[in-house]
N, C-alpha and C positions, 0 to 999 in steps of 0.2 A: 557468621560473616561470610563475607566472598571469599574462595580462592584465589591466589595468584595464577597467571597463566604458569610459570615454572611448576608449582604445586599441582596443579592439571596436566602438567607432561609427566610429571614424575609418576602421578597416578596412573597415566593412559601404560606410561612403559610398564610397569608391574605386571598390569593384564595380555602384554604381546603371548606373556607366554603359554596363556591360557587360550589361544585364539584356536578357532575350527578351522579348517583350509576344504576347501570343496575341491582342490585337486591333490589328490591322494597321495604325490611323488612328493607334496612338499610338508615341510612340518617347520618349527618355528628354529628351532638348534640345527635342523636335520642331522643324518646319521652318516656313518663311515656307509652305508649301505645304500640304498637306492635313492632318497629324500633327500633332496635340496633343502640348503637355510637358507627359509626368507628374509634371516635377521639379516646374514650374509649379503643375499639382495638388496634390501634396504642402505645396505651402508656403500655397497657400490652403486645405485644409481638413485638412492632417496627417496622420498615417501611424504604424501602428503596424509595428515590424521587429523580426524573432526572429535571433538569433545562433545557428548551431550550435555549441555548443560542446564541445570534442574534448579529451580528455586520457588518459594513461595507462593509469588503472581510473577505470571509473566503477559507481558504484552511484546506486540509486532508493530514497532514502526518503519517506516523507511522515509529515504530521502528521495526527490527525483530533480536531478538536475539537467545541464548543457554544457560541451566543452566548446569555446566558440575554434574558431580555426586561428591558426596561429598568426595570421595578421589582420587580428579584432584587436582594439585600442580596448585597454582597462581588462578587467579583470577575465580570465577564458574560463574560469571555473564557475557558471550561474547558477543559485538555487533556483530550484522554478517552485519546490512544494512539500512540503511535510504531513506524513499521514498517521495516525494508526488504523494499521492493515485490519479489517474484518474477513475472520479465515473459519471455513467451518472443517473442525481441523487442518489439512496442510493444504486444502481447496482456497482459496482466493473470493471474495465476495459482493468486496464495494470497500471503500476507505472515509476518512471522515477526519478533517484538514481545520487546523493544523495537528501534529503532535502535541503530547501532554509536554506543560510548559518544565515538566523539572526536569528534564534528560533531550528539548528541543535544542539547547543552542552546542550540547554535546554529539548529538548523531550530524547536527551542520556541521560541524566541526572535523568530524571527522571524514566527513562527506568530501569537504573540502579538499583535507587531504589524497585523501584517494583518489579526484578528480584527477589536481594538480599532478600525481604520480601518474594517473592515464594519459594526462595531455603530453609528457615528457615520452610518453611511448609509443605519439603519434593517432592516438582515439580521438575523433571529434566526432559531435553531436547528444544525441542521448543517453543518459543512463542514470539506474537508481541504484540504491543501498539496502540493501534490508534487513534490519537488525533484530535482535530480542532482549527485551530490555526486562531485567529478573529485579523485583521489590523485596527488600528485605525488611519483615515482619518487626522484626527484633528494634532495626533502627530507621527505618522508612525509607530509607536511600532507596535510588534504584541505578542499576548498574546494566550499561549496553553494550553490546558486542554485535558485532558487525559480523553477518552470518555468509549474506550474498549481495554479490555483484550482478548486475543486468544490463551491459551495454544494448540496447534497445528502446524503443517507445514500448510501456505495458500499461496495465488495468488501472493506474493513477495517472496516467497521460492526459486521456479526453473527458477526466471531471474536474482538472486544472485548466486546459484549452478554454474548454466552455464559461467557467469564470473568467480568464484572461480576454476572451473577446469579450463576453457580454459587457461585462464591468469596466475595460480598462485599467491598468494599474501594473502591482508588480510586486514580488515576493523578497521581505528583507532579510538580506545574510545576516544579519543581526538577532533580530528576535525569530525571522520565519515566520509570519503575521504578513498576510497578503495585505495591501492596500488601493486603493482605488484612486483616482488621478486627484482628489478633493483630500484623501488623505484617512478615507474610512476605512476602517476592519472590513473585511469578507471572511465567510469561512464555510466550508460545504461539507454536506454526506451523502454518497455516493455509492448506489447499487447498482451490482451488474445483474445478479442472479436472483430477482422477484418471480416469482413464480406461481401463478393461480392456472391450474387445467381449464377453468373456466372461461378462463380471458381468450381462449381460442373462438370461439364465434362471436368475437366483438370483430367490425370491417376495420382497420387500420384508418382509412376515410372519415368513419364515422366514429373515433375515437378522438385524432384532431379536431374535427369540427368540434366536439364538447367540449376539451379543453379551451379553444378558443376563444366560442360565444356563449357557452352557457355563464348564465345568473345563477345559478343556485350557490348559496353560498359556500359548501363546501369542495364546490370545484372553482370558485373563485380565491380561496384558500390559498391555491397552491402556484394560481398562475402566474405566470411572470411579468413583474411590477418594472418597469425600464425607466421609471422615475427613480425607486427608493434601490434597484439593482437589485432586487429579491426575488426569489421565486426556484420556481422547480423547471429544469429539462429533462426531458425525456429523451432518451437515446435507445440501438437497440432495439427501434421499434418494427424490422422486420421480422423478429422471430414472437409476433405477438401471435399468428398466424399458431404459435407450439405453446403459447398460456405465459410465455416469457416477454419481460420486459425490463429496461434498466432506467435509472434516474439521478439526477442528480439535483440535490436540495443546497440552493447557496441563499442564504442567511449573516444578520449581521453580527453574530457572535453562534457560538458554538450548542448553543439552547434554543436558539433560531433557528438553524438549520434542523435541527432533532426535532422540532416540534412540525416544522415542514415535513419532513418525512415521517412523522407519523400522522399528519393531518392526509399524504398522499397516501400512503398504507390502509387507511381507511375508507380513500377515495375508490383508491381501487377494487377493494372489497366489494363497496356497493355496488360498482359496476358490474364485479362478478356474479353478486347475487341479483343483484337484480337487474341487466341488461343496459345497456347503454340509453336507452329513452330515458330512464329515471337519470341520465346524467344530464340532457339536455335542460 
């Protein structure tokens, strides 16, 4: 089962006193003799301690919201998006919107909170959450904790934007399930760091142009449908020029979007291998 956070402090205190110090004069009791206590320190000026915490599966969601300024009518704390993070370890990668629905309306929730305690300390504009949410095996639950704060626009910013303009519409505090002005699901996945060597002597010119106008069907696959609100953007695209490129796949459910990015993943392959004419 989980531990309690008190259960996890009592833990962490145990090992104070096993800790290494990298400067020499201090030790953890210190001594009648030349070594400072840090314990000492710790209780005259405080201490902040991170837990690592370990569990079965863990996944990375976060929230990203908007504090409005303080005289916006209605609520100042907006969700704008819910993700889980794709991280290739603690690197950052692309996201894919919304959150897994058993632990979404608990990281809103919390999200909320912490908003509403920013706006009370004077923060407006952006910022997200970022949690890690640990499954436990035994009983399926899973349980989130709120790791980091990010007062700023980041890497779930401009594959939210990009749905928010194309599509219209607007993300519910409630379930967290984007909707669109008629009242449909959206939901996207989103890479920043695609990467083929190859993709460097494709012309950036001659890459839009085949998105654009090519017939072949699998680069009609991906393009963007402004009737049904589907399709892929591509962003990012000045560093095509280094074999890198980013995307974002919005779909009208979560196997939509996945099936887009991997019909794009394929797309772009081809072009790797075999040069940009065979995309025309």
């Amino acid at each position: 089962g989980f531990k309690t956070i008190n259960a996890l402090a009592k833990d962490i205190e145990k090992e104070f006193q096993n800790m290494k110090f990298e400067c020499i004069d201090s030790s953890w009791e210190g001594d009648s003799g030349s070594k400072t206590s840090f314990k000492a320190s710790m209780q005259e000026i405080g201490a902040i301690a991170e837990a690592f915490v370990e569990g079965d599966e863990t996944t990375s969601p976060s929230v990203q919201a908007v504090i409005e300024p303080n005289n916006t009518a209605g609520e100042r704390v907006v969700i704008l998006s819910t993700h889980e993070q794709i991280l290739d370890g603690q690197v950052y990668m692309g996201c894919q919107n919304p959150a897994n629905a058993s632990y979404r309306p608990d990281i809103i929730q919390q999200t909320m909170k912490i908003g509403t305690e920013l706006a009370t300390r004077g923060v407006v504009g952006h910022f997200s959450v970022d949690f890690l949410a640990i499954k436990s095996t035994l009983t399926g639950e899973s349980r989130v904790y709120a790791i980091e704060i990010n007062l700023r626009q980041g890497g779930t910013t401009h594959p939210h934007a990009n749905m928010a303009t194309l599509c219209g519409g607007y993300t519910s505090s409630e379930d967290g399930l984007f909707r669109t002005r008629d009242g449909s699901v959206r939901c996207y996945k989103a890479i920043d760091n695609y990467k083929d060597i190859r993709l460097k002597t494709v012309a950036l010119s001659d890459f839009l142009n085949a998105l654009s106008t090519s017939t072949l069907p699998f680069i009609q696959a991906v393009q963007w449908d402004d009737t049904t609100k589907t399709g892929v953007v591509f962003h990012m695209l000045n560093l095509l020029p280094a074999g890198k490129v980013g995307f974002t796949c919005i779909g009208k459910n979560l196997d939509h979007s996945n099936n887009l990015y991997n019909e794009t993943t394929k797309m772009l392959k081809v072009i790797a291998e075999e040069g940009i004419l065979k995309a025309r």
